[in-house]
N, C-alpha and C positions, 0 to 999 in steps of 0.2 A: 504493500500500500504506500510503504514511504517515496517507492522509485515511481510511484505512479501508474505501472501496467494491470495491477488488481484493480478490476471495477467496484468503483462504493456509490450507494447510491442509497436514497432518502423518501419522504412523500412527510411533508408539513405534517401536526396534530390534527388541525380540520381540514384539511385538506384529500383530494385520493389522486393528485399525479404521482408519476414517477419520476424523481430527480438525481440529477449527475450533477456535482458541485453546483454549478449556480446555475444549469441547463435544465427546463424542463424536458423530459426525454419522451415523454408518453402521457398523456391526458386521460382523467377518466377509469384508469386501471382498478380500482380499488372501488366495489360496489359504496363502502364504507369507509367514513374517514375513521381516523385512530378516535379523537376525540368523542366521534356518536357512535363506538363500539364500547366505550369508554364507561358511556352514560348507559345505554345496554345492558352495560353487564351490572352494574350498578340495581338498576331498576327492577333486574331481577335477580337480585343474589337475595339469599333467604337470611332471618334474624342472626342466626349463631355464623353466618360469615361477615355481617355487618356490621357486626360486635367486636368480630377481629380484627380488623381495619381501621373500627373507629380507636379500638384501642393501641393500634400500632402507631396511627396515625397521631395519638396524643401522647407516647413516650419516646416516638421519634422526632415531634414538631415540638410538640409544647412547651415537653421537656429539655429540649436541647439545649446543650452550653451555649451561649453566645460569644462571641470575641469582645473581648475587652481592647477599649482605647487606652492608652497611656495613662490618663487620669482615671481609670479601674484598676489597673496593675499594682500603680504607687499607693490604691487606697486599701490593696489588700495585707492584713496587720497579721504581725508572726507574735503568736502570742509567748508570755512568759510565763513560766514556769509557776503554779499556784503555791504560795504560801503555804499552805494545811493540802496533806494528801485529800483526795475525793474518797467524803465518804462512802463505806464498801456498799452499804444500801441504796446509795443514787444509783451506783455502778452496774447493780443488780436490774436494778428498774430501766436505768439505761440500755441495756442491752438487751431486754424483753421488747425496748421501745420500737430499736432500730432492726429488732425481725421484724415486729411487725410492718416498719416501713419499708423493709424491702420486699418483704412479703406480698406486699399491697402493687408492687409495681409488675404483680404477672399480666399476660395475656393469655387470655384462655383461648384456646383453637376449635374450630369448628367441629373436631370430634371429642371435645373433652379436655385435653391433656393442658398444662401451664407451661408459658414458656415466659423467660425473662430475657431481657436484652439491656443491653448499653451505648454509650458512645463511645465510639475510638478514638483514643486522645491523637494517635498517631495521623489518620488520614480522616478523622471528626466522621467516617461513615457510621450508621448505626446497626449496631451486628445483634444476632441471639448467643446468647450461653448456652455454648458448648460441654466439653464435659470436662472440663480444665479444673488445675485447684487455682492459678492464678483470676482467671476471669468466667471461669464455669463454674458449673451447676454440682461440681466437687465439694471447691472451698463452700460456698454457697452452703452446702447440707452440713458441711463439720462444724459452723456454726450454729446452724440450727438448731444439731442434734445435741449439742452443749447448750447450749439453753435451755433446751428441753429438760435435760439429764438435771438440772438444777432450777429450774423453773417450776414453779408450783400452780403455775397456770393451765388448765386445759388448752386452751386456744393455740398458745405455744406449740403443743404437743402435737395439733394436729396440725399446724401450721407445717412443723419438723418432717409429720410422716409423709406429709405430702411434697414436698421438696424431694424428700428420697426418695418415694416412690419415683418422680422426676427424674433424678438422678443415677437411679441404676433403669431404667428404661434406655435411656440418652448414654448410660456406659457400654450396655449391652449394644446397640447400634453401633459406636463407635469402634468395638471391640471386635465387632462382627467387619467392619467396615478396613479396618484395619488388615484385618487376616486376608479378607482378600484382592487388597490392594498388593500385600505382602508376597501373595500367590501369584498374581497375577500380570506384575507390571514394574518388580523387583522395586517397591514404595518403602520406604525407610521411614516409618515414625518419630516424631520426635521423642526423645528416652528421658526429658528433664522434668525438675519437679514443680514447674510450673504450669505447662499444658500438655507434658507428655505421660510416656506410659511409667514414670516413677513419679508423677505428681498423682496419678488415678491411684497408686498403691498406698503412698501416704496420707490420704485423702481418707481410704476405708480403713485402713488401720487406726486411725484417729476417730472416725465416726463411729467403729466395731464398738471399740472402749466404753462410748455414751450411749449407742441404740444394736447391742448385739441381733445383729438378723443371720438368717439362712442364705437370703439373695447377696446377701455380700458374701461372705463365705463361697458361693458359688463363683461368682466375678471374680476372687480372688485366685479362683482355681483356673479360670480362663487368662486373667493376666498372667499365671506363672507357668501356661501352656506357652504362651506367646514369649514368654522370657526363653524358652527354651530353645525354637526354633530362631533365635536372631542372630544376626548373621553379625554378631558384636564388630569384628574388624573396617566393615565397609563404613563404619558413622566416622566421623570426622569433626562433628562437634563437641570438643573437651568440657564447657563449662558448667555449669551448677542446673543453671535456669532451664535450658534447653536442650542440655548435654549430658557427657557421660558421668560425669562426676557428679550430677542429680541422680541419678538409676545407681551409682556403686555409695551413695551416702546413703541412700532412702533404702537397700536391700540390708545395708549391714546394720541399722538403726532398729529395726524388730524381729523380734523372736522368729516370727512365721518362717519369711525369708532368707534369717541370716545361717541356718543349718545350709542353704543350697549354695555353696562353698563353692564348686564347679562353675555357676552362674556368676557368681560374685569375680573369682578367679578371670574368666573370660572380658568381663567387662572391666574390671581393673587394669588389665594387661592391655588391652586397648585404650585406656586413655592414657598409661605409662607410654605407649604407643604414637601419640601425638603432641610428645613434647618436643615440638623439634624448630620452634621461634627463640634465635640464636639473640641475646639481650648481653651485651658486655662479658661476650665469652660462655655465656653459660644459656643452655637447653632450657624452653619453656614453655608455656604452651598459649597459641592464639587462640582468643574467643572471639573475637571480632574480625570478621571479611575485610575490614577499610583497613585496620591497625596496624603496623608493624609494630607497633611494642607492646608488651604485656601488659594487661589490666591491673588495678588494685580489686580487691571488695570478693566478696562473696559470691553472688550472684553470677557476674562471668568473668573474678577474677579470681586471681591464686590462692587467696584464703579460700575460696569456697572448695577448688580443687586439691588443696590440702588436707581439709575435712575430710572429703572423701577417701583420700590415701590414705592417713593414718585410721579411717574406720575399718578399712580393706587388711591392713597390715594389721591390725588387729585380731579381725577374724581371724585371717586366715596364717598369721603366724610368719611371716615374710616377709623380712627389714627392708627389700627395693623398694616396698610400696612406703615407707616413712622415711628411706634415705629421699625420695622425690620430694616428699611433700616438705622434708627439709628443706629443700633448696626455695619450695614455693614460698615457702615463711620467711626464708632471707629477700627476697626480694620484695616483701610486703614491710620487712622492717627497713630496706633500703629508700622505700617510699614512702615511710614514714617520717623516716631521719633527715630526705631531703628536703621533704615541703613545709613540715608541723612549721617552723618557724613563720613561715607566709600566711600558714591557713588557719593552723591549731588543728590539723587531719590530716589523711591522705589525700590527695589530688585525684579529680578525677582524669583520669588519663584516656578516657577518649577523644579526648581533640589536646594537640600536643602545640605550642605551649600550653601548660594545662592553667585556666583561668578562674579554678574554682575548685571547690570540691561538694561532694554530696554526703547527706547525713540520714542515710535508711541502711534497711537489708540490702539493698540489691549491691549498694554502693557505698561504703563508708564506715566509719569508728562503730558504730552497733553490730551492724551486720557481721564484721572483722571480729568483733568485741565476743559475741555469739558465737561465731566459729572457735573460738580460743578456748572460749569455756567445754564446747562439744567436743573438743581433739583433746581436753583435759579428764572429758569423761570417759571418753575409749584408753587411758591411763598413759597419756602422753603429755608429762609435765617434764620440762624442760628450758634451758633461758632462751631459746628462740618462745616457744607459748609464752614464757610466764612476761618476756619483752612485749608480746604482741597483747597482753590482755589488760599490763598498766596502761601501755601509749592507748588504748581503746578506752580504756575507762576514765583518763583525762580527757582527752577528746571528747566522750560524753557529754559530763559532766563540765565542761569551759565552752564549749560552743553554743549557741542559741537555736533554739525550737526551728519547727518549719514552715514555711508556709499553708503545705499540705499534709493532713493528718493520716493519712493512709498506710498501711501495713508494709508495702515496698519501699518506697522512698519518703515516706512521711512521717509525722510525731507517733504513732502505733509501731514504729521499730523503735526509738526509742524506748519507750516503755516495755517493749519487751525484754531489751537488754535489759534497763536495771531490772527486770522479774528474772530473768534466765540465769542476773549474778546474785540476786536474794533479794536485793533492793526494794524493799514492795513500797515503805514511804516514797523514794525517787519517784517511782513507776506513776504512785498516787495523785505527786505534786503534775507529772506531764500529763495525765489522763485528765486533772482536775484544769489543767489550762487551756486541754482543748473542750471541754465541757464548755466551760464559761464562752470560749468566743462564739461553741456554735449556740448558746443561747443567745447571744449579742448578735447573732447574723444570720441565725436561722436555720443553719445546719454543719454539718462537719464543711471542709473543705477536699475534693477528691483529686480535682484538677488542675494543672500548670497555672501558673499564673495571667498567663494570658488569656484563662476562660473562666467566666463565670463559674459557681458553682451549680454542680448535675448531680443528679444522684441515679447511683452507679450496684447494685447488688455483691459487685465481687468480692471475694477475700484479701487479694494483694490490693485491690488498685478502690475498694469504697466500701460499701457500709460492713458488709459482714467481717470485715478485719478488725474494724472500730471494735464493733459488738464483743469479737473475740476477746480480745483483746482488754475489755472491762470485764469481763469473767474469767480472766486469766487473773486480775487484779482482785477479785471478788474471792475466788476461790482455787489462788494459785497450789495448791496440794489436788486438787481434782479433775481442774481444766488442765490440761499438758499444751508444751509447745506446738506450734502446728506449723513452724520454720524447721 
């Protein structure tokens, strides 16, 4: 099309010619125009498709972020840290509040079933929830079903069942959809713990804890079918998020999975496999297409893929996998030692010179901070760990809140760290200061600064992370991490 020889060709909304660029080619072609097939179908669609449309049509329109002018940007306020933790009983009621509002934001389908959707911060299209734990119907249920499990509310409960019913219907599809793309067209899934096939494991291992079922149990038995058949060597993506060191942290992290040693083995030795981005003499591994140099952070950088080694070398008894993740932690402390001075953090190093730094999971002192403490629980204490969990816990603790409160990059990673290092006052005083502004503004904040706020159902990226996140602080012996 670009060189011109492919014909493309058109016919107006009301209109029925045929048109080539700005030529009409043919008159008349089209008994009907788009526009009064339009109203047609309209005039005769029946109630429960009416219903989906009009509902789609008010979480894709109504709802939608706007873009902010410069004088919106400037006027969006990073709050401080509250004085007195948030009471544990607001926290409680908080987070009954905001299933309920995510809850509220389904579309029912013309046969029955609820589906939820979002905005895409990235290209602003609006999409459905998938079966992701970062922006699916994964995370989505693991909060639920923790609210449920401590919630003394009916509504809640059935709120919960109905989400997972959702949930393993839309896994089961996916699972099914997967195998035979797998069969069929040599399809490579994504293996990270965000929207791939070690986000969907961590997702029902979490949700089993709070609403043990049969149909999970089952799905778990078809995820570790599919774990079997994967062709580990052909992936190429190392990182946390989207990669292998998501599927070798998320297998060695529970009981179910971590006997299958064999599985664990394979996919370890593969991402041992793709360290081979050469950084001042020494092997490491790219998570980014554009980068030539290694990331910091967790999410797609070498803390994260550290985790995952020393949980590997762990299991499985075999120092190559913690002499690598060695190396990954010196250069997370080399990124330390060079910026802190500038930032009070790590830098984020995807655009070099790097002009900032980031303060979530995916990116930054928490997330780093979190990883520290995980690779101290698989019994790897050491002055590279025990370097990386002070410079994370000053960093914390000296940099200011965020703009956006969200689970990945926002004020709900902090909070996690100080709960994952005991912290629960810290955690109290951040959850107590984004309380306060979204009573002051109306609701949490999900999105960039350049967009208004939307409200969002996910785990990572809007409400259900919030959610968690106050019942991690409400009832941190019950609710478990879900990072």
């Amino acid at each position: 099309m670009k060189r011109g020889d492919v014909p493309y060709v058109w016919t107006a909304a009301g209109g029925r010619a045929l048109n080539s660029d700005e030529e009409k080619i043919l008159d008349g072609v089209f008994g009907r125009s788009a526009k009064e097939h339009a109203l047609d179908t309209l005039w005769a669609m029946e109630e429960r498709d009416e219903l989906f449309d009009l509902k789609l049509l008010e979480r894709a329109i109504l709802q939608y972020p706007v873009r902010l002018k410069d004088s919106g940007k400037k006027a969006v306020r990073i709050p401080q840290r509250a004085p007195a933790p948030l009471p544990r009983e607001t926290a409680i009621l908080e987070a009954g509040r905001l299933l309920e509002q995510a809850y509220a934001l389904h579309i029912p389908s013309p046969d029955g079933r609820l589906f939820w959707g979002y905005m895409d911060e990235g290209d602003s299209s609006f999409r459905f929830c998938e079966t992701g734990l970062a922006m699916g119907l994964t995370g989505f249920a693991a909060f639920a079903a923790a609210c449920a499990s401590v919630s003394g509310e009916s509504r809640h409960r059935d709120m919960a069942e109905r989400i997972l019913q959702e949930t393993v219907t839309e896994m089961k599809r996916a699972l099914k959809y997967i195998r035979f793309r797998d069969f069929s067209f040599g399809f490579s899934p994504n293996l990270g713990e965000t929207d791939g096939t070690s986000g969907m494991i961590k997702g029902l291992e979490v949700i089993r804890t709070y609403a043990p079922r049969k149909d999970l149990d089952e799905l778990d038995g078809e995820v570790a079918e599919l774990l079997e058949r994967t062709e580990y060597p052909r992936y190429g993506v190392p990182d946390r998020f989207i990669g292998m060191a998501g599927l070798v942290s998320v297998l060695c992290r529970f009981d179910r999975y971590r006997g299958r040693r064999e599985i664990i083995r394979r996919a370890a030795d593969s991402l041992l496999a793709m360290k081979k981005l050469v950084f001042e003499g020494k092997a490491l591994w790219k998570t980014l297409p554009d980068s030539s140099r290694p990331i910091s952070g967790a999410g797609h950088g070498q803390a994260g893929i550290a985790e995952a080694l020393f949980a590997a070398s762990s299991v499985l008894g075999e120092d190559k996998y913690a002499a690598a993740a060695l190396e990954a932690l010196d250069y997370e402390r080399y990124v330390y030692r060079k910026y802190h001075e500038k930032f009070g953090s790590w830098a984020d190093l995807r655009s070099y010179p790097p002009e900032g730094y980031m303060h979530g999971y995916c990116s930054g002192a928490p997330g780093i901070g979190i990883m520290a403490e995980a690779i101290k629980r698989n019994g790897f204490e050491n002055e590279a760990v025990e370097e990386l969990a002070r410079c994370a816990r000053a960093s914390v603790d000296g940099l200011p809140l965020n703009p956006r409160d969200h689970l990945c990059c926002g004020n709900s990673a902090v909070a996690e760290y100080y709960l994952t290092v005991g912290d629960t006052d810290a955690a109290g005083r951040v959850l107590g200061a984004m309380y306060e502004r979204a009573l002051q503004e109306g609701g949490y904040r999900y999105l960039g600064q350049d967009l208004n706020n939307g409200l969002i159902p996910s785990l990572l990226y809007g409400i259900s992370g919030v959610g968690y996140e106050m019942l991690r602080y409400a009832f941190p012996d019950r609710i478990q991490s879900i990072l």
